[in-house]
Each structure stands twice: as C-alpha cells, then as structure tokens.
C-alpha positions in Angstrom: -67.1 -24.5 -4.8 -64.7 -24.2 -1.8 -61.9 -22.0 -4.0 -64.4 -18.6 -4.1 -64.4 -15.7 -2.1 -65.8 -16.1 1.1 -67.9 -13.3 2.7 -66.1 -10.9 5.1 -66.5 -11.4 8.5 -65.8 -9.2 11.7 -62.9 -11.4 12.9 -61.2 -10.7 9.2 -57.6 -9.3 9.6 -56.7 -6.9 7.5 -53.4 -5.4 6.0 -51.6 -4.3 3.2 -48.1 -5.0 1.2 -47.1 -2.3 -1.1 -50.9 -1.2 -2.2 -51.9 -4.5 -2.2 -55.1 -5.4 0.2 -55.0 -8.6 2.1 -57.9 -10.3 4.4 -57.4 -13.0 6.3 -60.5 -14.9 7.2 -60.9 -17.0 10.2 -61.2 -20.2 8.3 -57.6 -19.5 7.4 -56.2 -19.6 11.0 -58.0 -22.8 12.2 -57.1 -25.0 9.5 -53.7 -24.6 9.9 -54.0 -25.1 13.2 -56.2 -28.5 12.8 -52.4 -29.1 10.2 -50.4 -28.3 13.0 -51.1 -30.1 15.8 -50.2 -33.2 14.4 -47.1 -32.8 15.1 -44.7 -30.8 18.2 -47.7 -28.7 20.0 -44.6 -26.8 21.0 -44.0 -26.0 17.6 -47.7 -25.1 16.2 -47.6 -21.4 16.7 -44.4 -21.5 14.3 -46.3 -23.9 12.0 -49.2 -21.2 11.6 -46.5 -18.5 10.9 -44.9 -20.6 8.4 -48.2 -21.1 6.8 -49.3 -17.8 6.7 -46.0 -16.8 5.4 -45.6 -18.9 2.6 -49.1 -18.8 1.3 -49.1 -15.0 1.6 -45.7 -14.9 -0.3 -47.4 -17.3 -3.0 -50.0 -15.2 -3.4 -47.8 -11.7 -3.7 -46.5 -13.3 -6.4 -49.6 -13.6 -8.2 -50.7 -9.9 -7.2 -47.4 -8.1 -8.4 -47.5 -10.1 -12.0 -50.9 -8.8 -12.0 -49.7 -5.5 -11.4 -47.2 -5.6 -14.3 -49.7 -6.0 -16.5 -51.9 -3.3 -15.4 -53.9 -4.9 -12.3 -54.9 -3.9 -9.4 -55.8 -6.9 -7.0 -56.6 -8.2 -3.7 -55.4 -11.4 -1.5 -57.6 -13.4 0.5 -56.1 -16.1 3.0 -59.0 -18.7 3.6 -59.2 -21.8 4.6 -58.3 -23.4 1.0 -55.1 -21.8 1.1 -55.4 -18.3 -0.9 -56.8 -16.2 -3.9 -55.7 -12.9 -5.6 -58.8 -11.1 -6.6 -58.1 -8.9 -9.8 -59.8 -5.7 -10.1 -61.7 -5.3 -13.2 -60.3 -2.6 -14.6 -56.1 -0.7 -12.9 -57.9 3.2 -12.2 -57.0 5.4 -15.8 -55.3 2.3 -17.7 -58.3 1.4 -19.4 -56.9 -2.4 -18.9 -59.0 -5.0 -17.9 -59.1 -8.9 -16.8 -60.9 -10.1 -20.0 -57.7 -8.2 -22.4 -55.1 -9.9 -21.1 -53.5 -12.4 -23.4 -53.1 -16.2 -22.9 -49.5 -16.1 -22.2 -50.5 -13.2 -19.9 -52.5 -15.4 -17.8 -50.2 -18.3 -17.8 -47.2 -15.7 -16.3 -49.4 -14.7 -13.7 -50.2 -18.6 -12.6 -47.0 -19.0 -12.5 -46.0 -16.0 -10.8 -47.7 -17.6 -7.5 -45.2 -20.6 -7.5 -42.4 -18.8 -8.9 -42.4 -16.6 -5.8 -42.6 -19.6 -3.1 -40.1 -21.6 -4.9 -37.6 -18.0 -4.7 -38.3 -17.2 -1.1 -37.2 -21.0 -0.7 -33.9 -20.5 -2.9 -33.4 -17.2 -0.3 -33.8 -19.2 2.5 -31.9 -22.1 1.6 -28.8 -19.5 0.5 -29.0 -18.1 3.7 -28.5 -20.9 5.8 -25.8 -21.6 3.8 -24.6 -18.2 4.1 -24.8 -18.1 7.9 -22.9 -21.2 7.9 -25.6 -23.6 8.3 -26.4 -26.4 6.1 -29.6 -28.3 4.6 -29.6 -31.9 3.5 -32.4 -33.9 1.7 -34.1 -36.2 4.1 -37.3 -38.9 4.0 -40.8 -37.4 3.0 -42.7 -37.2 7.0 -46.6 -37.3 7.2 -49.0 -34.4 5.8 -46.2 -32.1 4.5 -43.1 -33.2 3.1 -40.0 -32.2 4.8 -37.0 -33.1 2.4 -34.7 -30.9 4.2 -32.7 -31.3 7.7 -31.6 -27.5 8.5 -28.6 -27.1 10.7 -27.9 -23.6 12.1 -24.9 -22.6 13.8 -27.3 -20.3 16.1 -30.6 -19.4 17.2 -31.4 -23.6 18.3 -34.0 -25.7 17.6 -36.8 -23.5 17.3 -34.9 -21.2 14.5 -34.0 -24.7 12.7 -37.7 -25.9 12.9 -39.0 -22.4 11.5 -36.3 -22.8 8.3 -37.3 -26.0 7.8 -40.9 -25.8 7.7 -40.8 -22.5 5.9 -38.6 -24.7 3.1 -41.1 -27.5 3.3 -44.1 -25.5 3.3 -42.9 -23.4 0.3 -41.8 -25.9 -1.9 -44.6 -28.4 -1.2 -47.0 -25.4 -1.6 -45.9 -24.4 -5.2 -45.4 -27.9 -6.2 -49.3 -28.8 -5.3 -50.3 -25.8 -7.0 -48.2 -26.7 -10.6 -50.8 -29.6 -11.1 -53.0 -28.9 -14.1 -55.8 -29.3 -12.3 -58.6 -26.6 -11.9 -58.5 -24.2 -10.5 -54.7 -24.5 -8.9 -52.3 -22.3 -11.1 -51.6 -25.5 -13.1 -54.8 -25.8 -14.1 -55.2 -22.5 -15.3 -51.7 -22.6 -17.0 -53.1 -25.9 -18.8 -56.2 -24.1 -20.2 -54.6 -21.5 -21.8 -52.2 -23.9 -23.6 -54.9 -26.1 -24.7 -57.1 -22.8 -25.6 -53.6 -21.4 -27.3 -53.6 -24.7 -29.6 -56.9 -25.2 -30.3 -59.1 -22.3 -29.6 -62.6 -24.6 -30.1 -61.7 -27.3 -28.3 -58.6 -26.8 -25.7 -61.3 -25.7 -22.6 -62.5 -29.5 -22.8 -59.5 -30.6 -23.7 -57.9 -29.0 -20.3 -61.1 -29.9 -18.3 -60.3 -33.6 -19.3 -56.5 -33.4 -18.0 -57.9 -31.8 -14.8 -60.1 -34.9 -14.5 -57.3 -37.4 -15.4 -54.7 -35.3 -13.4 -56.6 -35.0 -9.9 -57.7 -38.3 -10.2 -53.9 -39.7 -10.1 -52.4 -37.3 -7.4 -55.4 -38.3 -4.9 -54.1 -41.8 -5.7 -50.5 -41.4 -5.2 -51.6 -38.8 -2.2 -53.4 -41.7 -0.5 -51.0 -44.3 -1.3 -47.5 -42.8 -1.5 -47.7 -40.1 1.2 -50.4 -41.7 3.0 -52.3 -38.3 3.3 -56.3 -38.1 3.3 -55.9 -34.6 2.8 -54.0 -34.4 -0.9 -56.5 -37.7 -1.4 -59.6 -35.6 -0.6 -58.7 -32.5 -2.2 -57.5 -33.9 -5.7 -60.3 -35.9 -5.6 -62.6 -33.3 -5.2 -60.8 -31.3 -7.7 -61.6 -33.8 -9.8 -64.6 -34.0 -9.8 -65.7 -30.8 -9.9 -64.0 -30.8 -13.6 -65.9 -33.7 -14.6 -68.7 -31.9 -13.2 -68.0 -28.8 -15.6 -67.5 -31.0 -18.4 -71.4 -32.4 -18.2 -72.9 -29.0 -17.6 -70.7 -27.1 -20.2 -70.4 -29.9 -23.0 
C-alpha cells in the first residue's frame, strides 16, 4: 500500500520540532515538484515550500495530540503526503498505542486537520491584520484556490505564497476529512462505527470507505477535472473493498 513507511534513504532530510523527529524522503520533494510546475515555474520553489509547510503543520498536529495522550511519535514527509509514526510505548508512562480509547483516536485524526485548518485562520487574520484582504474566488486546476490575497506590501510573490499556503491548507485538511481509509476520516469513521457496534462497525466503516472513495474520484474527475483526486480516491477505494474480501 502506498500510505506505509518507506525505507530510509541517504538523501533523507532530517530535523526536529520540539522532540518530535521528522524525515523527509526524496519522494516527498519530487512530487510536489511534478504539482508545481503546472502552473508559474517562477513560482514552484514557493509551491514546494508551501507544500512542505502545510503538510508538516498537518502532521504536528497529529504528533502533539499524540503527545497529550502519552505518545511519543515520529513524522515522515513522503510522497503520499505524510504519516506520524507513534512509538509503542512514551519512555516510563507505561502507555501504549493499543490503550488508547476510541474517542482518543478519533482526537488525534482530527488533530491533523484541526491544525491546517488553524494555521489557515492565522494566516487569513493576518492579512487582515496587516491591512490586506482575501476574497473567495473560482476553484483553478489541481488545487483549489478560493482565495484572492491582496497585501499592502511584500508584492506578488508574498501574495502568491499566502495564497497557496491558504489553498494548500484548507484543501489539504478537507481531502483528508473523507471517511475513507486510511485519511484521518477514515480512521475517525471506524472508531464511530466500532463505538456503535463493536462486532460489526470495522465492516461497517470499510463499506463507507468503499462507497465514499468511490464518489469523490467521481466528482474529482468530473467537477475539478483532476486525474489525481480521481486516481487516488479510486485507489483508496479499492484497497477497502480489497480489505473487505480478505477480512470478511
């Protein structure tokens, strides 16, 4: 399955942000580049920050509600966007993975959206602040870009970083809110049906993912004209219909 851990490599970067570990594999870098220059070449090395921004920020979020309930964990950029890795067990807390509650697991899904969709009500209140201003425009090609950012300084290349970092951040958290496995919607999905009916809800959920990733790669391919959302969802898709034959 393309969302698992891929094998470090000797081109990895590697950081940290307040404890937390972060690679970055190769993969990572090239397809947002192959995302980028679509549009203004001029503009792709700002497109690959934004990216990297945003998707790092998304995953932080997931790492630091892992941390408030005991976790240690580590982020991994890749080329499928990201994944925070929990440790098994936080050194001396005796917590592990396996003892966290439902409603545990479903903060911590949504802790990964919660965090993109905050960076972008920062952003947007600091234009604003600064004197700037954002208006709702029309949905343009891969990634949506709802907003128009004016700023009364720093030009075009300041207004075309704002406005991607909105776009990207929004667009990032929404895609990731569909309960389809194994987005953060998905996983948010399972432990509801799981919650409801503890025999049952994993096919239950496994079926919505099915349903649900079959109707956003329609409305991908037809609404935003985007082989990519139309690829991925369908994939997705499949791969739950997949688990559902081998598990049931």
């Amino acid at each position: 399955m393309f969302f698992q851990q891929l094998p470090p490599t000797r081109y990895d970067l590697r950081f940290s942000i307040a404890g937390t570990p972060i690679r970055v594999h190769p993969s990572f870098w090239l397809i947002a580049i192959v995302f980028g220059v679509s549009g203004d070449i001029l503009l792709l090395p700002i497109w690959v920050l934004v990216v990297f921004v945003a998707i790092l920020i998304h995953e932080w979020g997931h790492a630091l509600a892992f941390r408030r309930h005991g976790q240690r964990s580590e982020i991994l950029l890749y080329m499928m966007g990201g994944l925070t890795i929990p440790e098994p067990v936080y050194w001396g807390s005796g917590v592990g993975n396996a003892s966290l509650t439902a409603n545990q697991h479903i903060f911590i899904s949504l802790a990964g959206p919660g965090a993109g969709f905050l960076l972008a009500a920062l952003v947007w209140g600091g234009v604003l602040l600064a004197g700037g201003s954002v208006s709702i425009i029309m949905l343009l090609g891969f990634i949506p870009l709802p907003w128009d950012v004016l700023m009364p300084f720093g030009g075009r290349l300041l207004a075309a970083f704002v406005t991607m970092l909105l776009s990207v951040s929004i667009f990032w958290g929404l895609i990731n809110l569909m309960p389809v496995y194994p987005l953060d919607g998905g996983s948010v999905a399972r432990n509801i049906f799981v919650q409801a009916d503890p025999i049952d809800g994993v096919r239950k959920s496994l079926w919505l993912s099915v349903i649900a990733g079959g109707v956003v790669a329609l409305v991908g391919l037809i609404f935003f004209r985007s082989i990519f959302i139309a690829f991925l969802f369908a994939l997705l898709a499949y791969q739950s219909y997949q688990a559902l034959q081998h598990r049931f």
